[in-house]
N, C-alpha and C positions, 0 to 999 in steps of 0.2 A: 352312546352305549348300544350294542348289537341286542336285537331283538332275537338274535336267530341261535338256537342251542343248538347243541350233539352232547346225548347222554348217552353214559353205559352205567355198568354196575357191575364190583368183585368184591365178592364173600365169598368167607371159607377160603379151604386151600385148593380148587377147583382148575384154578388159571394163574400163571404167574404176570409179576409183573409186566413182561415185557407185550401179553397179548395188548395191556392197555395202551402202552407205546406204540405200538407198530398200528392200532385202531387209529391212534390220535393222528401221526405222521399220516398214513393214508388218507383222511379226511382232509388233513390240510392240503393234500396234495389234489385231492377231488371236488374244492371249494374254490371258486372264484371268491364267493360273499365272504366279510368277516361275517364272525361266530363264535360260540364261548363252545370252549369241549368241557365236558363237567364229568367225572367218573365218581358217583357214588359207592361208598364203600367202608369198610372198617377196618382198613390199613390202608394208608398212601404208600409204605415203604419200598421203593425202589421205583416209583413213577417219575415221569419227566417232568423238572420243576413247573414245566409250560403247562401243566394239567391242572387244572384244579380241581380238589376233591371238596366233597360234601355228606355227609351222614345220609342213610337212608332214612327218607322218613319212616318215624314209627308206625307199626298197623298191631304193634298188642301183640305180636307173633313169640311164643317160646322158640326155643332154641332149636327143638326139636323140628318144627313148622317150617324154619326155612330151608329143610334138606327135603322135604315131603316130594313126592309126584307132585310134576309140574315146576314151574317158575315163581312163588307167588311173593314176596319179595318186589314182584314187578310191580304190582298191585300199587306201592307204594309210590309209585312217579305220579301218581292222577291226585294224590294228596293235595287238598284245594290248597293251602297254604305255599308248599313246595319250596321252603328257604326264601319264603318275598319275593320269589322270580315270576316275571310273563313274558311270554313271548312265545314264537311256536318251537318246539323241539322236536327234533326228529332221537328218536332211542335208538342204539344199534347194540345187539349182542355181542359181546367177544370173540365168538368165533367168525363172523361174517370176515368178509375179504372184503374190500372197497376195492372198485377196482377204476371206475369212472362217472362223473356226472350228478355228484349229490345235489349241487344244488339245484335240478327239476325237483326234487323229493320237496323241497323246500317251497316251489311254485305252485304245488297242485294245493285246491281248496276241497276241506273236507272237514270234519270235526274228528276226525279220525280214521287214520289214512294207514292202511297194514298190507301184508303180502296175503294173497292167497297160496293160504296153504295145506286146501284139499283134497282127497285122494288123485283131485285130476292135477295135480301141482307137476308140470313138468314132463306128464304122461299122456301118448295118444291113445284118443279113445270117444268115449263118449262124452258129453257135459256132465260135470258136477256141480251143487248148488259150491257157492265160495265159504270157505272156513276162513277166519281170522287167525293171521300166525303174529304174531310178538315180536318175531326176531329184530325187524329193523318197522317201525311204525312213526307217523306225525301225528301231533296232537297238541293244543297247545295249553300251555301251564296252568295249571288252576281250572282249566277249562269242564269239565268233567266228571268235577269232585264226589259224586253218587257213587265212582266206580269203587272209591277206594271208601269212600262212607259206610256203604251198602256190605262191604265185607269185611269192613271194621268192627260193626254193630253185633253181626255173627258170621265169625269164618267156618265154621262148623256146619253150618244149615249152607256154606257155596261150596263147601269140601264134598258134603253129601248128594250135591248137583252136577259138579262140574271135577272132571278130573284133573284140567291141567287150568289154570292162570288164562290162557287165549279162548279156551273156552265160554269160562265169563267173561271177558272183554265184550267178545262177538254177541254172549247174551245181552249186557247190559249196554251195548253203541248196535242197535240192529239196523241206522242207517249207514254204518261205516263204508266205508271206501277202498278198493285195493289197486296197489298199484298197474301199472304196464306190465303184462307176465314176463314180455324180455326184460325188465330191468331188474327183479331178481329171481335167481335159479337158483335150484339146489344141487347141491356137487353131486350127489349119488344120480340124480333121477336125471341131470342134461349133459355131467362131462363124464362120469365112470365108464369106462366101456362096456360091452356086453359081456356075460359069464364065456369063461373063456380066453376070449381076447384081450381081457385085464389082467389074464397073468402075463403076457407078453408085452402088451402097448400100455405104453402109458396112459394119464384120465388125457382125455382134448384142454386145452386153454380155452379159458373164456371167451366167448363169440363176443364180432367187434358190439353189438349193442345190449351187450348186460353190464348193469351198475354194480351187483352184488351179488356175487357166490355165498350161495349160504350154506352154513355146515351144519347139520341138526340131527340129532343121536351120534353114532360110529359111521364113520372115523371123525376124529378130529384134526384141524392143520398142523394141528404137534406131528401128529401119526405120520403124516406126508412128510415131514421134511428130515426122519431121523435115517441115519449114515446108515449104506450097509443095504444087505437084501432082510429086508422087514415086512413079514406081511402084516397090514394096514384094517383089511377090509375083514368080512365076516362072511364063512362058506354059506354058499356055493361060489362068492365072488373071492377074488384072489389075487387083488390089487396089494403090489409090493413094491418097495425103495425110496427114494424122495423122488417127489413130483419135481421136475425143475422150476417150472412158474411160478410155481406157490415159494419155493426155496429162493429166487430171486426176488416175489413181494417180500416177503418178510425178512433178508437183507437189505432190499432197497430201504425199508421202512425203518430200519435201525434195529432189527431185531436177534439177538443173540443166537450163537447155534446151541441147537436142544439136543440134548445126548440121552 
């Protein structure tokens, strides 16, 4: 039995099925190691039988709580219990892109291993201290369980500290780990063009040594690949149409066209 996870997570009507597909397809195609893909959630409906799904664990959340600022929903992976699982998992959001090399993410030691992603994420400039981002993180099962204890006890008193889910993270793991900055980039801040030039040129492709294009607030990879002249982006920037690369990942990967 494979010690080595890939988790995500879909609630609500946020993402349809197919991001989950086209996540799972790409990881398989980005793994030498076996590995279990696990998508927690509260519909399987239209996932790829190869997927297995699992309930998120509970953290006491009303209904209302899992649409709040921030991710906290996440909160739930660190649950010391976890479905009886151990092993290390690596999380990856729905929107990320996989594009090459998960399994270093899998090699490096850390008790918890996340992107940075601080004002300096991507931008030159001066040094920033490192933010903890979510999006794609290791860590491994049961490992941790304060994170999710600690905001079980009272989410009210971390709602009133902390605005988003990565927030706490970073408060409560402060010897955490971030990856290699080339292995993941964010779309806006290493491939969009400059204002301007994005209305004419398209974003760049992934440079050859980034693992993970990550998508975080607007746009999202829907927004890239829909038919037509569509603008995408939010003024002053003025990115329109489908990206081709991104329209050939998520073909390659089995992914239906979005209209």
């Amino acid at each position: 039995m494979t010690d080595r996870f890939i988790l995500c997570m879909k609630w609500g009507r946020a993402f349809v099925p197919d991001y989950v597909n086209v996540l799972h397809s790409a990881c398989r195609r980005a793994m030498a190691a076996p590995f279990r893909f696990i998508c927690l959630t509260d519909d399987g409906a239209g996932l790829d039988p190869q997927i297995e799904t699992l309930p998120i664990p509970d953290l006491g959340l009303a209904e209302a709580d899992w649409f709040r600022p921030g991710v906290w929903p996440k909160i739930a992976l660190f649950d010391r219990h976890f479905h009886g699982l151990r092993g290390r998992a690596l999380f990856v959001d729905l929107d990320m892109v996989i594009v090459r090399g998960l399994d270093d993410f899998f090699a490096m030691d850390g008790t918890v291993i996340g992107t940075d992603a601080g004002p300096g994420w991507g931008r030159k400039g001066p040094p920033h201290p490192p933010e903890f981002g979510s999006m794609i993180f290791a860590y491994d099962l049961g490992g941790v369980p304060e994170i999710a204890e600690t905001f079980r006890a009272d989410p009210a008193a971390t709602w009133t500290r902390f605005r988003q889910e990565q927030q706490y993270v970073h408060h409560m793991v402060p010897g955490a780990r971030f990856w290699p900055a080339p292995w993941v980039i964010s779309f806006k801040r290493a491939l969009r063009r400059p204002i301007g030039l994005d209305l004419v040129l398209p974003p760049h492709a992934p440079p050859p040594d980034a693992r993970v294009v990550a998508f975080h607030g607007q746009p999202r990879p829907s927004d890239l690949m829909q038919p037509g002249l569509r603008f995408w982006d939010r003024f002053p920037h003025m990115g329109n149409g489908p990206v081709p690369w991104l329209v050939d990942y998520w073909r390659d990967n089995g992914g239906r066209p979005l209209t």
